[in-house]
C-alpha positions as CSV (number, residue, x, y, z in Angstrom):
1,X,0.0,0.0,0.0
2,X,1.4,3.7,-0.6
3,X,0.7,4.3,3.3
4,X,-0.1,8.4,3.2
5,X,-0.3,8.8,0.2
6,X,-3.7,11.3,-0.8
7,X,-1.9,12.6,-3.6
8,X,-3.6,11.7,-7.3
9,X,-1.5,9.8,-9.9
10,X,-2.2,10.4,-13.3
11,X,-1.9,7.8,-16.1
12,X,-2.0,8.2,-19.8
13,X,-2.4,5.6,-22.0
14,X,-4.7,5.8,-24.8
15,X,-4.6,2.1,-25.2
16,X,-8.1,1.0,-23.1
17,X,-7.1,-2.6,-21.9
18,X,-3.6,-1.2,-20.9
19,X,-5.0,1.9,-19.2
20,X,-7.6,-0.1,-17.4
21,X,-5.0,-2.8,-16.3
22,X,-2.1,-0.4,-14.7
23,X,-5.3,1.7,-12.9
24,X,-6.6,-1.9,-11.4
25,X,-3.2,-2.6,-10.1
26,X,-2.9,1.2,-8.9
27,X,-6.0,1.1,-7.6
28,X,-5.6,-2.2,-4.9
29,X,-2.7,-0.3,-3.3
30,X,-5.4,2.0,-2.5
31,X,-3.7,4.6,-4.9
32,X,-5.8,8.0,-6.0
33,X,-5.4,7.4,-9.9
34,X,-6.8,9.9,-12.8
35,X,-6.6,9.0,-16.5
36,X,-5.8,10.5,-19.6
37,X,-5.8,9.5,-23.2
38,X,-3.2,11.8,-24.7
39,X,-1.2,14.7,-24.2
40,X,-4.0,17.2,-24.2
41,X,-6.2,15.4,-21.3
42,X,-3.0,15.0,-19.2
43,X,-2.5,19.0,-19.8
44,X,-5.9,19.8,-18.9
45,X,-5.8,17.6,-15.9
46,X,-2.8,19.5,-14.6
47,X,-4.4,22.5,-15.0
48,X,-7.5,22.0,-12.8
49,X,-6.1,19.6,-10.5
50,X,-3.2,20.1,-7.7
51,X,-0.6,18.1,-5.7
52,X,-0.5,15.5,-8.5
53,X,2.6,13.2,-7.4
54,X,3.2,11.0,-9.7
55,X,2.7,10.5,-14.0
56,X,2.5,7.4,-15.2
57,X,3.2,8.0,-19.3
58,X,3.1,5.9,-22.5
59,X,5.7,6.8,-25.3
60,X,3.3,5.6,-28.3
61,X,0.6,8.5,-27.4
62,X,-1.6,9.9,-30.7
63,X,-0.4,13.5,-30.9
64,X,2.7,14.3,-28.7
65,X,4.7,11.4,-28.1
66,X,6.0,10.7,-24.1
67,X,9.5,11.6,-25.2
68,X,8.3,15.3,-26.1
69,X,5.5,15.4,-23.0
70,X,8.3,14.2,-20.5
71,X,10.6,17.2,-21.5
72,X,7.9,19.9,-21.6
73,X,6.4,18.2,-17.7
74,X,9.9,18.4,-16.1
75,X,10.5,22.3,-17.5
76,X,7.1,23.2,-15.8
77,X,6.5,20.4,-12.6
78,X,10.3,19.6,-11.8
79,X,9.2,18.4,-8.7
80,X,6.8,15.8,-10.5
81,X,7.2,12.1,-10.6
82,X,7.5,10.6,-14.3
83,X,7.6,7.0,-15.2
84,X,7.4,6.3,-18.7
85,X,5.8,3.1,-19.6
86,X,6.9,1.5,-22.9
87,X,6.6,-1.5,-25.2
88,X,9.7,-0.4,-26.2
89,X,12.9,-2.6,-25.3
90,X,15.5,-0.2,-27.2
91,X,18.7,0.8,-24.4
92,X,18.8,4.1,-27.1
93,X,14.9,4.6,-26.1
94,X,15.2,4.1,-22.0
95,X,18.7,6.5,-22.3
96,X,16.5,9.4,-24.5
97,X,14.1,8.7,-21.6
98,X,16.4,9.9,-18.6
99,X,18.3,12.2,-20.1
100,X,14.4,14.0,-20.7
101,X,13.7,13.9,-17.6
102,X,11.9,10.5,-16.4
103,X,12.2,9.1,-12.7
104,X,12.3,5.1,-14.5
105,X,11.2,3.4,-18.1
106,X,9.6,0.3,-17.2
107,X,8.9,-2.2,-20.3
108,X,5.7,-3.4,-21.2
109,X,4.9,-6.5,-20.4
110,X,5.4,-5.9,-16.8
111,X,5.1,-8.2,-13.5
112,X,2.8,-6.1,-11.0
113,X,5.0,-6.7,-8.8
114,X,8.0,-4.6,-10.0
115,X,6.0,-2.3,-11.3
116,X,4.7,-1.4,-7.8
117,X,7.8,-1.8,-6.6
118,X,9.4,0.7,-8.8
119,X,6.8,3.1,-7.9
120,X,7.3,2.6,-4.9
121,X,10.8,3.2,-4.9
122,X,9.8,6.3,-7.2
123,X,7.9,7.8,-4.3
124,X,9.8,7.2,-1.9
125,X,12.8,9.6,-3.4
126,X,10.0,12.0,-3.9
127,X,9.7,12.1,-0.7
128,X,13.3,12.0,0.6
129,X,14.0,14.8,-2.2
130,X,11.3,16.6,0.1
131,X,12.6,16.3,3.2
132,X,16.0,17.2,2.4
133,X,15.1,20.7,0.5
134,X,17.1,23.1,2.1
135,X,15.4,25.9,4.1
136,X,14.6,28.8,1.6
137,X,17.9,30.8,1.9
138,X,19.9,32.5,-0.5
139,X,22.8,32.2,2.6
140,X,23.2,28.5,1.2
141,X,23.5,29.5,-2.6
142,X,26.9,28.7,-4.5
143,X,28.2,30.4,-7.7
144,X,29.4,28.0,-10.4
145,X,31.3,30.5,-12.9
146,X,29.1,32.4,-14.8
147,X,25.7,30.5,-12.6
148,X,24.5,30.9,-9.6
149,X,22.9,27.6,-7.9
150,X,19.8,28.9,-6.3
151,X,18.6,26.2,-3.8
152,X,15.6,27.0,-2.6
153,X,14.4,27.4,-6.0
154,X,16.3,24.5,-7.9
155,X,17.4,26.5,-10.6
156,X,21.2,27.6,-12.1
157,X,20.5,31.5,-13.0
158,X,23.5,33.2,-15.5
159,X,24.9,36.2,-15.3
160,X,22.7,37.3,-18.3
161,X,19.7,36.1,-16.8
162,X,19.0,32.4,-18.0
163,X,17.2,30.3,-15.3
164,X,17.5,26.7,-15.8
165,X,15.3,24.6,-13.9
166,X,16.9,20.7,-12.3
167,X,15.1,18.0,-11.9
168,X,15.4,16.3,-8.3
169,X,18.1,14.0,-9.0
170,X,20.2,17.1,-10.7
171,X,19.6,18.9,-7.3
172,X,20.4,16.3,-5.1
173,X,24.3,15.6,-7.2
174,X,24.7,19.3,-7.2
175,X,23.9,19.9,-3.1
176,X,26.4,17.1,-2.7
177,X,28.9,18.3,-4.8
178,X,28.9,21.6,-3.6
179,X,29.0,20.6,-0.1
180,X,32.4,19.2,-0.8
181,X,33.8,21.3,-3.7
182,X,37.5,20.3,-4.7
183,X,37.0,17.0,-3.1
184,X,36.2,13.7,-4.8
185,X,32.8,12.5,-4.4
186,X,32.4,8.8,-4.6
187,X,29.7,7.4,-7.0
188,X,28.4,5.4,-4.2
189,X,27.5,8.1,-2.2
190,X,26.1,10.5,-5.3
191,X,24.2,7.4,-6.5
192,X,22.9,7.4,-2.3
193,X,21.7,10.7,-3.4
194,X,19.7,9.8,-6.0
195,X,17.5,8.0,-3.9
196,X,16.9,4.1,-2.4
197,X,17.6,1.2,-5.2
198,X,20.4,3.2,-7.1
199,X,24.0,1.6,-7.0
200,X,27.1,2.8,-8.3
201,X,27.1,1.6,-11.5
202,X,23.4,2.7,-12.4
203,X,22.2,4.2,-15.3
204,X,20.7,7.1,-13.7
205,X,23.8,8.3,-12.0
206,X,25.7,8.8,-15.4
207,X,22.6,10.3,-17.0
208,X,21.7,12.9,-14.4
209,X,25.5,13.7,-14.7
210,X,25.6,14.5,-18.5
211,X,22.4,16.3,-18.1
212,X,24.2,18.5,-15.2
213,X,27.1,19.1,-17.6
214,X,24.7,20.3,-20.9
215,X,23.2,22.4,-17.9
216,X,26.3,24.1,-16.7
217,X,28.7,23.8,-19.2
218,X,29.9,26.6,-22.3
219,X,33.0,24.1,-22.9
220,X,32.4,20.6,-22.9
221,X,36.2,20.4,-23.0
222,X,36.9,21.7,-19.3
223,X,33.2,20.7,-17.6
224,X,32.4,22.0,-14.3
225,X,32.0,18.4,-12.9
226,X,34.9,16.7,-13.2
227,X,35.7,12.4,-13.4
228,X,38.1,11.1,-11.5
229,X,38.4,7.7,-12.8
230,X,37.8,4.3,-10.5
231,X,36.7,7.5,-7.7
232,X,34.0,9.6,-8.6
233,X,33.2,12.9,-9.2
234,X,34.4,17.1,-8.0
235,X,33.2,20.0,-8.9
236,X,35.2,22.8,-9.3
237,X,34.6,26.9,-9.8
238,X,32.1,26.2,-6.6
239,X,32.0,29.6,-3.9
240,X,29.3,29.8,-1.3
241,X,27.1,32.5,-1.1
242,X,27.8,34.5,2.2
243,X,25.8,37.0,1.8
């Protein structure tokens, strides 16, 4: 059971018998589950209902495919849940699926049981990410060259003005980074940041990584986060806000 959780979950399917399956199995863990057909009921039901937690969301959708929804959802709700849900087995496919944005890509057919188990795991970093946010602040802010970390708001803002938004995962790697700028950070401890279920050598660690780097980078040949091979990771160019 998802003990607390009041929350509704959205999925969006616009296959009927699929839909109706992942709802039933949703729906006996006593779950608070909406559905959508496409991209244009999941955008209306965002708009007229609040505290939505979690998205399920098929790739294959009429109209705007899940790639293109899941990029467009983390830019506006980066504190939103996403699991894409796919009949897709392609590595290529699950990779273009993190690197938008997603929490996890589970493959159709699925065992009920991981799939509960996954969102599960899903919620529960949702609400870890939540209880870690750092009190509202700028006294905990860092500047990153030319950005400034803003963590209260979990966004990078330039010098000229560009805001860019992180997801949960990117905001978790950068606290931890920043906390110990100029030191090696382990990738067991960043993938501990991520959230319960992630080891060192997952997926989602490397991902959220590269997606930090396109974030904060202007030369991909001197990156703000640095490897250190069989170690982990530093950041470097990190200063705290004092003021």
């Amino acid at each position: 059971m998802f003990a607390g959780l009041t929350t509704p979950i959205i999925v969006v399917d616009d296959d009927p018998v699929a839909r109706h399956r992942l709802t039933a199995y949703l729906h006996k863990e006593h779950a608070h589950v909406l559905c959508a057909d496409d991209g244009v009921q999941l955008t209306q039901l965002l708009s007229v209902t609040t505290d939505v937690k979690l998205v399920f969301l098929d790739i294959n959708l009429p109209g705007e495919d899940g790639f293109s929804l899941t990029a467009k959802l983390r830019a506006q709700y980066p504190q939103l849940g996403i699991i894409l849900v796919s009949s897709r087995h392609s590595d290529v496919d699950q990779i273009v699926g993190l690197e938008l944005g997603a929490d996890d890509y589970i493959i159709k057919p699925y065992d009920a049981r991981l799939l509960l188990a996954r969102t599960r795991a899903v919620l529960r970093r949702l609400g870890a990410s939540a209880q870690r946010a750092p009190k509202p602040t700028g006294a905990h802010d860092y500047y990153l060259g030319d950005w400034r970390f803003q963590l209260a708001q979990r966004q990078l803002q330039h010098v000229d003005g560009t805001i860019r938004t992180l997801t949960r995962g990117e905001h978790q790697l950068l606290i931890l980074l920043c906390e110990h700028a100029g030191q090696v950070v382990s990738r067991e401890r960043l993938a501990q940041a991520i959230g319960e279920g992630q080891s060192a050598d997952s997926r989602s660690l490397d991902v959220l990584i590269r997606r930090l780097r396109r974030k904060l980078d202007h030369d991909p040949t001197e990156s703000c986060i640095v490897t250190v091979r069989g170690e982990g990771y530093r950041i470097r160019q990190c200063e705290p806000n004092t003021l």
